[in-house]
N, C-alpha and C positions, 0 to 999 in steps of 0.2 A: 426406594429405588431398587430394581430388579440387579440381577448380577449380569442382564444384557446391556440393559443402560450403564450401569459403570466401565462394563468392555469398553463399549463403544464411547465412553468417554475417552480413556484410557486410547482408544486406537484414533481420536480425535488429537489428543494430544500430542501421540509419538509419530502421528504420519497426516496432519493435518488434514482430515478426512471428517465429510460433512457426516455425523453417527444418524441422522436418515435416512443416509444411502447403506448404511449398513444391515444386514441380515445375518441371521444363524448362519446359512448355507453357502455364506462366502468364503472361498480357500484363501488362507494365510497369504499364501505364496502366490498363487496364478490370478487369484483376482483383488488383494491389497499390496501386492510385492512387497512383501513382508523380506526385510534382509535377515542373516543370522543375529545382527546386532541388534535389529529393533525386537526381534523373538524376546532376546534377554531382557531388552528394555521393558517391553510389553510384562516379562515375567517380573523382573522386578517389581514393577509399579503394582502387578495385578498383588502382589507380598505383603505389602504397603496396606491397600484398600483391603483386602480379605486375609485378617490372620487367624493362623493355620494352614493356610495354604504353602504347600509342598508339593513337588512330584519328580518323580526319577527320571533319568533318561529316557528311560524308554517307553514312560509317560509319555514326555514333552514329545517324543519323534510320533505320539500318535494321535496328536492334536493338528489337525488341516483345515477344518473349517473351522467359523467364529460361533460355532455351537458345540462343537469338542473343548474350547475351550469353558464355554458356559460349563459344560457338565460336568467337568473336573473340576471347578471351581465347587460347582455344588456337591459334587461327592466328597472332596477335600473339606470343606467346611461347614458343609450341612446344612448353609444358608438357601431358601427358598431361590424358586425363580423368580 
């Protein structure tokens, strides 16, 4: 399973959202209305699924679409797309 298909399970999960309708190129905020608490949640969970994954502040503030966070996932753990 790719690190897009586990996101999108992951944002299935926390915001009951069909991962179909999901795409890299979707904003967090403007187009899953992502609150500050499901951010967390989303990060927790993604902790969980891919360990070694970590990222700082000002990581996390630079993650807006559901492809920002593919790609830190993958640079954080090295795991393929």
């Amino acid at each position: 399973m790719s690190i897009l298909e586990k996101i999108k399970i992951i944002a299935r999960d926390l915001l009951g959202i069909d991962p179909d309708m999901i795409t890299e190129d979707m904003r967090l905020v403007e187009d899953l209305g992502i609150t500050d608490v499901q951010a967390y949640q989303l990060y927790a969970k993604a902790q969980e699924i891919f360990p070694g994954l970590t990222a700082t502040l000002t990581e996390a503030k630079k993650l807006h679409t559901i492809g920002d966070v593919v790609e830190l996932v993958r640079r954080k753990t090295g795991e393929s797309y």
